[in-house]
MARBA-3410 file (N, C-alpha, C, O; in Angstrom, 1 decimal):
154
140.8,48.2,46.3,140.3,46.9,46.2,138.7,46.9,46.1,138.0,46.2,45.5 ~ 138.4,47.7,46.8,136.5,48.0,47.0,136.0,48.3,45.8,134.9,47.7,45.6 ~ 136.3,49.0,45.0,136.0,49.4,43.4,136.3,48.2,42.5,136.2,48.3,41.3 ~ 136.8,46.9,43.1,136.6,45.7,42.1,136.0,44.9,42.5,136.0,43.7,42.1 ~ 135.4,45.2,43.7,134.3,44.1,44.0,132.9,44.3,44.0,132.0,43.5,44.2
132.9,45.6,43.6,131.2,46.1,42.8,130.6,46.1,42.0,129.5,46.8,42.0 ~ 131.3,45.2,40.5,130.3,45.4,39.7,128.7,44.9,39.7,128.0,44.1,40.3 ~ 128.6,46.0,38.6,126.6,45.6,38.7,126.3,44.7,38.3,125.1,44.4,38.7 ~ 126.8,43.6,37.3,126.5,42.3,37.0,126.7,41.4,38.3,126.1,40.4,38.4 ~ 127.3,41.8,39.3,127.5,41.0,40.5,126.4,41.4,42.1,126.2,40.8,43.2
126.1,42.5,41.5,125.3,43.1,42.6,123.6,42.3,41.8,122.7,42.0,42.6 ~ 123.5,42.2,40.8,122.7,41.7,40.2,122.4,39.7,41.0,121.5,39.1,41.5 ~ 123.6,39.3,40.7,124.1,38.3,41.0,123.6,37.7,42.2,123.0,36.6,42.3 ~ 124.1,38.5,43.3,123.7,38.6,44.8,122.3,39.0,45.3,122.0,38.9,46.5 ~ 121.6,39.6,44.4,120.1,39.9,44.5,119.3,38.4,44.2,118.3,38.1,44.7
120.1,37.7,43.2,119.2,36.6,42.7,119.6,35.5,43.4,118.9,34.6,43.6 ~ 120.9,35.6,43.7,120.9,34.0,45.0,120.0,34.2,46.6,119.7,33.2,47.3 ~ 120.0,35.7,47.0,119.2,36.2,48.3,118.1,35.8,47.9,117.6,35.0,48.7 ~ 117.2,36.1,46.5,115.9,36.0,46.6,115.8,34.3,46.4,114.8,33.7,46.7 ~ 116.9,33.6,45.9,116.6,32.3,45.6,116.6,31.3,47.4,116.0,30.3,47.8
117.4,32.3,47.8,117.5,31.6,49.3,116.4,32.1,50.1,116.4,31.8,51.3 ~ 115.6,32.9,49.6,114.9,33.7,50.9,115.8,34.6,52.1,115.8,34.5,53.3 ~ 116.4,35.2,51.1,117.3,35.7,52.0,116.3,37.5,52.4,115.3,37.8,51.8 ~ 116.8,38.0,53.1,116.0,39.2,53.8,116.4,40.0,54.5,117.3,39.7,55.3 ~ 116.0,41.4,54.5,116.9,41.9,55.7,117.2,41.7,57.0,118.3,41.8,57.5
116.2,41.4,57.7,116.2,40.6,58.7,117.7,39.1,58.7,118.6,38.9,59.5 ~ 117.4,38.4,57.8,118.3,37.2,57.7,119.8,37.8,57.7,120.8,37.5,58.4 ~ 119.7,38.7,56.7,121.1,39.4,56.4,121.9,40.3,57.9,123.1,40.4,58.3 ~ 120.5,40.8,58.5,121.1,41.1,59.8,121.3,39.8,60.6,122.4,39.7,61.3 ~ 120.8,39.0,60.6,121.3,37.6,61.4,123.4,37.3,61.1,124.5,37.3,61.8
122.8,36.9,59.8,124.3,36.2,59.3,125.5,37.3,59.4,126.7,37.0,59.5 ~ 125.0,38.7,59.3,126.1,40.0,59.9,126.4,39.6,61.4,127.6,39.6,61.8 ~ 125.5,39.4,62.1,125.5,39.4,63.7,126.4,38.2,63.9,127.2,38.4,64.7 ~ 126.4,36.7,63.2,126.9,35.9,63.5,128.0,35.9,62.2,128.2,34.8,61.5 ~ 128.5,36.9,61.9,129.8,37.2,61.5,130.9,37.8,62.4,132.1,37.5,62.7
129.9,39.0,63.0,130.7,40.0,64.0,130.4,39.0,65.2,130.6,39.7,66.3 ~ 130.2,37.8,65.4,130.5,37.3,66.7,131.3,36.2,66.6,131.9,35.7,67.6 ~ 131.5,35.5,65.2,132.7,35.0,64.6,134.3,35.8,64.8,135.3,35.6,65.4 ~ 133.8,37.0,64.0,135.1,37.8,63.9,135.7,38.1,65.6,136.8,37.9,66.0 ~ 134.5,38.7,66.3,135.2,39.2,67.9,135.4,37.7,68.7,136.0,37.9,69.7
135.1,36.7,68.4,135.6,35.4,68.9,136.9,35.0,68.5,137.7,34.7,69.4 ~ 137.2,35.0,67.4,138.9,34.6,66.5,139.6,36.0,67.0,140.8,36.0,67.1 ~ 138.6,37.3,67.5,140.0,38.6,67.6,140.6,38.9,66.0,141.8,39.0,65.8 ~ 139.6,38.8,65.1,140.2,39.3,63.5,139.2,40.7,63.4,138.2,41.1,64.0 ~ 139.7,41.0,62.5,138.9,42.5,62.2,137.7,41.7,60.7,136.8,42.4,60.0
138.0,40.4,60.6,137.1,40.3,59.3,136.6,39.1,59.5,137.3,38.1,59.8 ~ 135.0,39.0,59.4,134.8,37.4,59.5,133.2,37.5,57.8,132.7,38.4,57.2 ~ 132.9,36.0,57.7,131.8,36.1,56.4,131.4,35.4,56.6,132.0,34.5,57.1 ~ 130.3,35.5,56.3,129.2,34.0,55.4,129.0,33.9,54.0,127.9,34.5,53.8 ~ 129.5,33.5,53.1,129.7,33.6,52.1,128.9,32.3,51.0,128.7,31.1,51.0
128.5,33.4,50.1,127.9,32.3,49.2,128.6,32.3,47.9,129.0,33.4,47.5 ~ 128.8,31.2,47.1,129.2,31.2,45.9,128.4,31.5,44.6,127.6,30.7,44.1 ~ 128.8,33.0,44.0,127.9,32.6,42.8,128.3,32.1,41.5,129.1,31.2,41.5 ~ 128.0,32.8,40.4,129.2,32.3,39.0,130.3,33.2,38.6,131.2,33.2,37.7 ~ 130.0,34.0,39.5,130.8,35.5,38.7,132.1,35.7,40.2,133.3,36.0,40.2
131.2,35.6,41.1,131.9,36.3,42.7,131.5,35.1,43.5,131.1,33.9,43.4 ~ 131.8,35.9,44.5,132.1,35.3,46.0,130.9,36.5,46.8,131.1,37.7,46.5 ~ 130.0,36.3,47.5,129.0,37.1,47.8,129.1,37.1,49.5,128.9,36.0,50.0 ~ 129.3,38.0,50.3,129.6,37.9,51.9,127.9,38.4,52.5,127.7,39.5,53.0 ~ 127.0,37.4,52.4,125.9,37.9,52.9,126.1,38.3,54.4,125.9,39.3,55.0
126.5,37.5,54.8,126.9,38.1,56.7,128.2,38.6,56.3,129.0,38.0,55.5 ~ 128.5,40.0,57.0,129.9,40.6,57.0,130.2,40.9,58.1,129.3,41.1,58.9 ~ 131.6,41.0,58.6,132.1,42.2,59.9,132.8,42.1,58.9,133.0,41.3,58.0 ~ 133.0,43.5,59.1,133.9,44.2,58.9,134.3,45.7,59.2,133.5,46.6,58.9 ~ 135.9,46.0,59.8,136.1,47.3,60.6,135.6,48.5,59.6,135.8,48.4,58.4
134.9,49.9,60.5,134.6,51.1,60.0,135.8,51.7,58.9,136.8,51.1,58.6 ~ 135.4,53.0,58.3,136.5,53.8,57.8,137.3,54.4,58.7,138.2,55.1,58.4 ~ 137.1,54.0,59.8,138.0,55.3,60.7,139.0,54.0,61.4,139.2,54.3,62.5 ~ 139.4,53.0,61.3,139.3,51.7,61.8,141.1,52.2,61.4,142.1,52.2,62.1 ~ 140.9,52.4,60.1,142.4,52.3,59.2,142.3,50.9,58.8,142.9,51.1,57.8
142.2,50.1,58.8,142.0,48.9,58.1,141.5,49.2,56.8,140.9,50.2,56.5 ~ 141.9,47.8,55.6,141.3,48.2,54.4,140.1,47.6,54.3,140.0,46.6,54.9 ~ 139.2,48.0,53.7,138.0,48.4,53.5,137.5,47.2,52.8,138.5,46.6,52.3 ~ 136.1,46.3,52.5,136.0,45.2,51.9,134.4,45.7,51.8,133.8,46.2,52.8 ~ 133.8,45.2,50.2,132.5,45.2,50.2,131.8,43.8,50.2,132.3,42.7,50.4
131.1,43.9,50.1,130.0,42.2,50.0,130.5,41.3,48.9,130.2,40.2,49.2 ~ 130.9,41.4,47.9,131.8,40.8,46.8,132.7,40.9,47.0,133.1,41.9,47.6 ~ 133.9,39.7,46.4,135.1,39.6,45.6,134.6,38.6,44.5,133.6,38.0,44.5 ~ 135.7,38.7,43.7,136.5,37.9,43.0,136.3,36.5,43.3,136.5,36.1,44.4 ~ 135.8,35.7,42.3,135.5,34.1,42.9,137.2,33.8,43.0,137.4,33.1,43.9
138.7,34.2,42.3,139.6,34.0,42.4,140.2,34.1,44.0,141.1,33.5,44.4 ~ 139.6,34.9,44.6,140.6,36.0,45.5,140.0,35.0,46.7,139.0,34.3,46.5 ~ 140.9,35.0,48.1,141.2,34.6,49.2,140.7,32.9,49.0,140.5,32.5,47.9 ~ 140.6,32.2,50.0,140.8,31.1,50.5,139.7,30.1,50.6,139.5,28.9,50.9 ~ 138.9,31.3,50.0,137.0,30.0,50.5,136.4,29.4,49.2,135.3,29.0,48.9
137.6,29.7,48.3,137.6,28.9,46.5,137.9,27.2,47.1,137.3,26.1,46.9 ~ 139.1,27.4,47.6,139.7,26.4,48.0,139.1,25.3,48.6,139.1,24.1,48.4 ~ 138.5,26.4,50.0,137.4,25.3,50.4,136.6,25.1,49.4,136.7,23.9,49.0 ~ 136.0,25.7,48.9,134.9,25.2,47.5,135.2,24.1,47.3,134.3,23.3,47.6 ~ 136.4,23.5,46.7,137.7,22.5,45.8,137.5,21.1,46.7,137.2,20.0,46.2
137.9,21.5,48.4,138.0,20.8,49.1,136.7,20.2,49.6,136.6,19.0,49.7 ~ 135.7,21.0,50.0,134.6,20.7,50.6,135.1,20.2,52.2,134.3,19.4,52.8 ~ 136.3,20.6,52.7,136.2,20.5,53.9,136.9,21.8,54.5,137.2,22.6,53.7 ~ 137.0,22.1,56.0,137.9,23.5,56.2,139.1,23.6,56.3,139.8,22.6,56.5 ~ 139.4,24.2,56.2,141.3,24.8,55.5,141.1,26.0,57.3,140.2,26.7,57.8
142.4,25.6,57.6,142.6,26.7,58.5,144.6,26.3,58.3,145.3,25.3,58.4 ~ 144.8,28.2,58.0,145.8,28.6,57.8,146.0,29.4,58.8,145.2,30.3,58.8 ~ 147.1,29.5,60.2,147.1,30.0,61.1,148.2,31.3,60.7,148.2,32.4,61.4 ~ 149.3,31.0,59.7,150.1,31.9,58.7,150.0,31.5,57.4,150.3,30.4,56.9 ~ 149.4,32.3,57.0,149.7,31.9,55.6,150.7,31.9,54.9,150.7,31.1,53.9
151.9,32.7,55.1,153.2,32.7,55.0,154.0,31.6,55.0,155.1,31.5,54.4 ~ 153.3,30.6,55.6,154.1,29.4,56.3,153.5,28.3,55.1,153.9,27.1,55.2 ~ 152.5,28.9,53.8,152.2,28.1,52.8,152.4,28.7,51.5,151.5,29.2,50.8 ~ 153.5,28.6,51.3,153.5,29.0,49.8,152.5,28.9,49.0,152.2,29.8,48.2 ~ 151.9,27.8,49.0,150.8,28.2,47.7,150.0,29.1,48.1,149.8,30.0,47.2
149.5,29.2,49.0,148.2,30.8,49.6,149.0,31.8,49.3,148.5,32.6,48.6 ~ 150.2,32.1,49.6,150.7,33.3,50.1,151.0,34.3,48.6,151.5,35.4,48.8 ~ 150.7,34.1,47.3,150.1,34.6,46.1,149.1,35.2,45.6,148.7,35.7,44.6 ~ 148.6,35.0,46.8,146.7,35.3,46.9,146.5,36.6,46.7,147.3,37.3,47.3 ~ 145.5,37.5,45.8,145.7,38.6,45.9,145.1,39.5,47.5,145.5,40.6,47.8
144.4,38.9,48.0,143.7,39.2,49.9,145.6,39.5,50.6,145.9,40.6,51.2 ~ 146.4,38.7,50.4,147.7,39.0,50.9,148.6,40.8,50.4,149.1,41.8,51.0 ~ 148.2,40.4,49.1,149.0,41.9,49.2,148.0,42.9,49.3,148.4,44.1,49.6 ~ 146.9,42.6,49.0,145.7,44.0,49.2,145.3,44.6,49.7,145.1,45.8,49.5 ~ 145.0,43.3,51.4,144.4,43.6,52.5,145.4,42.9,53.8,145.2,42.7,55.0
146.4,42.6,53.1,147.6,41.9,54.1,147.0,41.0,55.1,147.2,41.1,56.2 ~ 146.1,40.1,54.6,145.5,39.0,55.6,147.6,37.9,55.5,148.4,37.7,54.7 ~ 147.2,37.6,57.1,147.8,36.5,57.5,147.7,35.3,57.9,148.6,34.5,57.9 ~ 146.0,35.2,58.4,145.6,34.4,58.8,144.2,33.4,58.2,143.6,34.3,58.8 ~ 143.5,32.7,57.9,142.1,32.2,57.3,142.3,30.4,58.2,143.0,29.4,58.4
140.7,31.2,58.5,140.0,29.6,58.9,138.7,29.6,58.1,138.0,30.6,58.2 ~ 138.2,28.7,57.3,136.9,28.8,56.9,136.4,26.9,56.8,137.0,25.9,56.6 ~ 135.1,27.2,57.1,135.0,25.9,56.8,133.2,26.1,55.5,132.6,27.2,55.4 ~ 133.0,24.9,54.9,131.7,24.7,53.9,130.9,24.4,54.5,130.8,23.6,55.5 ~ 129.9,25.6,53.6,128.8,25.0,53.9,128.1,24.6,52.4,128.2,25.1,51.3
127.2,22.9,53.1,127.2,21.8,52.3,125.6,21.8,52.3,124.9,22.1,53.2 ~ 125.2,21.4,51.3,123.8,21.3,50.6,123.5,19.7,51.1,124.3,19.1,51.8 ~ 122.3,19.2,50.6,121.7,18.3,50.6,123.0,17.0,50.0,123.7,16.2,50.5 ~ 122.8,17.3,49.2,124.2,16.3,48.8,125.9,16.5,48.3,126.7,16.1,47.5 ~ 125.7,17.1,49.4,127.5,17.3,49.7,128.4,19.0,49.0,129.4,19.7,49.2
127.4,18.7,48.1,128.3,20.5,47.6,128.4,21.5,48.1,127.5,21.7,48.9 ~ 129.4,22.3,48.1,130.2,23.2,49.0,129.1,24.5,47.9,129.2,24.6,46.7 ~ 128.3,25.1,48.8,127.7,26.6,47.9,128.3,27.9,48.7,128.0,29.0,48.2 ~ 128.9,27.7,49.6,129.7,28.4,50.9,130.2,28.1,51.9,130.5,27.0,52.2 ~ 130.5,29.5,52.8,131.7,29.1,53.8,131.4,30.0,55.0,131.1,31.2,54.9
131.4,29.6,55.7,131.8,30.5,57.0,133.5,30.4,57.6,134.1,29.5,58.1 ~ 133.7,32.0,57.0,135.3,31.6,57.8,135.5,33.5,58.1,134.7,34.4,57.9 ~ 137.0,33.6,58.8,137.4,34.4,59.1,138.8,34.9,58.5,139.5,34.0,58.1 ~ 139.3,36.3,58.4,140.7,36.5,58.6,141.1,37.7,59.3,140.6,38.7,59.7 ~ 142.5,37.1,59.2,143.6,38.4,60.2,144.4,38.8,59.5,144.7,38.3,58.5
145.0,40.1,60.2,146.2,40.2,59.5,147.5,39.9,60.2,148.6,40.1,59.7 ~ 147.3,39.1,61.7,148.1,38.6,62.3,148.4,37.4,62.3,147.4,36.8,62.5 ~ 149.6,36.4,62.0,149.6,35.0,62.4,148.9,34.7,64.0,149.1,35.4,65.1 ~ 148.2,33.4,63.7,147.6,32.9,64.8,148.3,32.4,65.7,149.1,32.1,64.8 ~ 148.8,32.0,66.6,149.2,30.9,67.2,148.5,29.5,67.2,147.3,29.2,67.3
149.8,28.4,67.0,148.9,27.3,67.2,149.1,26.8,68.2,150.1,27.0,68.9 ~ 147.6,25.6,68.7,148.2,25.2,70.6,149.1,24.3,70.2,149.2,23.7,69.2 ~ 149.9,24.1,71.6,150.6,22.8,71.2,149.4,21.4,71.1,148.4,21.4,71.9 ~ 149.7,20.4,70.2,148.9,19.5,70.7,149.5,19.0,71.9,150.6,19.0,72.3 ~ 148.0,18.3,72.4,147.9,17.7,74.2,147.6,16.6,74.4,146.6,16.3,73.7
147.9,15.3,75.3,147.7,14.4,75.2,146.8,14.0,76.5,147.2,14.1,77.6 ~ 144.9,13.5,76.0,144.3,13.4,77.2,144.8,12.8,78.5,145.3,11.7,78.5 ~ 144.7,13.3,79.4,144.7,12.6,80.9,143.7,11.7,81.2,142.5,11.9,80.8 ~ 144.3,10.4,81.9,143.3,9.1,82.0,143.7,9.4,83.3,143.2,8.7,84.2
END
């Protein structure tokens, strides 16, 4: 999967929305830091900050587990098709799938058979007037549990 999320028209891509955002290494180490504290919060091996460009899906903040982890491998792109944060795109609100399994429409996804996610929460993030240009979300490869709902105490 990592060899289709690198082309150089996309690495091009991701250079020109960083410099449009002022994006930096410094920043980039931020939104990694408050990925890997996303990801070790949910207990997933993958969490992003992701921006949308025209070609891909760009993960300026990443976790994601080492080579020696055994997990599969993910680079700073995909596929504007592939996982769940198109959708939010669509929606402009957050989608959280605790199984995805349990939704036929996701469960076609190519993140399912690739990288066997089971799980996505993501929610948009929203510009000045309402457009979804990204997302912060996470995934697993485990179903989540959901809580039971609770009814306040008076």
């Amino acid at each position: 999967m990592t060899n289709r999320l690198h082309p150089a028209p996309i690495d091009h891509e991701a250079a020109v929305l960083r410099g449009r955002l002022g994006i930096t290494g410094d920043v980039q180490r931020n939104l990694d830091q408050l990925a890997q504290d996303l990801a070790h919060a949910a207990g997933v091996p993958w969490a992003m900050v992701n921006l949308f460009g025209d070609h891909a899906q760009h993960f300026l903040g990443l976790a994601a587990p080492g080579p020696d982890s055994g997990l599969p491998q993910v680079g700073r792109h995909m596929d504007s098709a592939y996982g769940y944060c198109p959708e939010v795109r669509t929606r402009s609100k957050a989608l959280v799938l605790p199984d995805v399994y349990r939704h036929p429409r996701f469960t076609g996804n190519p993140v399912v058979n690739e990288i066997g996610i089971r799980t996505y929460a993501g929610a948009p993030l929203l510009d000045e007037q309402g457009t979804t240009f990204g997302t912060v979300c996470f995934v697993g490869r485990h179903p989540c549990p959901v809580p039971p709902a609770t009814t306040p105490s008076h």
